[in-house]
Structure formats: structure tokens, C-alpha cells
C-alpha positions, 0 to 999 in steps of 0.5 A, spaced: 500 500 500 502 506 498 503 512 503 497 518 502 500 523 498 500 528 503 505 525 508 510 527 502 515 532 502 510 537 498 513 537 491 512 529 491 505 530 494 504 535 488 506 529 484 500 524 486 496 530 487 496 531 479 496 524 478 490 523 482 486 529 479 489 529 472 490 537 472 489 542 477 492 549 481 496 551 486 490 553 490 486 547 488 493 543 491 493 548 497 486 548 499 487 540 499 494 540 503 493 545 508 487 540 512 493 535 513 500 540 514 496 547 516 504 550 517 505 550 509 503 557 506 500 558 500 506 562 497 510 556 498 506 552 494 506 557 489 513 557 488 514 550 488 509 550 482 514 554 479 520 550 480 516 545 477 514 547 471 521 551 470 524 544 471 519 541 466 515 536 471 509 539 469 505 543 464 501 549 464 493 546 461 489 551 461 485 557 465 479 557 470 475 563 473 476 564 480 472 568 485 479 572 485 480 576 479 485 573 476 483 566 473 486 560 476 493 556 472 491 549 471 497 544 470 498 537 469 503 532 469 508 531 463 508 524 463 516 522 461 518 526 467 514 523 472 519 519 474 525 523 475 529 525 480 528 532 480 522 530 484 525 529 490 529 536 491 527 541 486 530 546 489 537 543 489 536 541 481 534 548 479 540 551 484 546 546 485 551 550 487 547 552 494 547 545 495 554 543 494 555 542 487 552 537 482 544 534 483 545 528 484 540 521 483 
């Protein structure tokens, strides 16, 4: 049996979350996440977001409207990568110098 997605480090949770719902936004993944682990911010989902896409990991599907005034991101996963190390630490893959040199597998 596998482990619920939110006992993952977020950027793993975000993995089976999109896995699971096929595409969805950092509010989507926030508002479902923050029941389990209230500590994480709503900023620090976004930016792991980020990462992710700059990595490649997930993609940008398309737009819904929100009750903001900006529409929501919708992301998916890209299907090649889902099994890349880069997952585990987007952080140390987009700066490995902060972290000690090379990104390792």
C-alpha cells in the first residue's frame, strides 16, 4: 500500500496530487494540503509550482475563473518526467551550487 500523498515532502505530494486529479492549481493543491500540514503557506506552494514547471515536471493546461480576479493556472503532469529525480529536491536541481555542487540521483 502506498503512503497518502500528503505525508510527502510537498513537491512529491504535488506529484500524486496531479496524478490523482489529472490537472489542477496551486490553490486547488493548497486548499487540499493545508487540512493535513496547516504550517505550509500558500506562497510556498506557489513557488514550488514554479520550480516545477521551470524544471519541466509539469505543464501549464489551461485557465479557470476564480472568485479572485485573476483566473486560476491549471497544470498537469508531463508524463516522461514523472519519474525523475528532480522530484525529490527541486530546489537543489534548479540551484546546485547552494547545495554543494552537482544534483545528484
Amino acid at each position: 500500500m502506498s503512503k497518502p500523498w500528503f505525508i510527502f515532502p510537498v513537491s512529491l505530494a504535488i506529484r500524486e496530487f496531479l496524478s490523482e486529479k489529472g490537472k489542477a492549481s496551486p490553490s486547488d493543491f493548497y486548499q487540499s494540503y493545508k487540512i493535513f500540514k496547516n504550517t505550509t503557506s500558500y506562497e510556498s506552494i506557489s513557488r514550488t509550482f514554479y520550480n516545477l514547471k521551470r524544471l519541466g515536471l509539469i505543464e501549464i493546461v489551461g485557465k479557470e475563473k476564480s472568485r479572485a480576479p485573476i483566473d486560476k493556472t491549471l497544470y498537469s503532469l508531463i508524463n516522461e518526467k514523472i519519474k525523475s529525480p528532480e522530484w525529490r529536491s527541486p530546489q537543489r536541481a534548479l540551484y546546485p551550487k547552494h547545495f554543494g555542487g552537482k544534483f545528484n540521483d
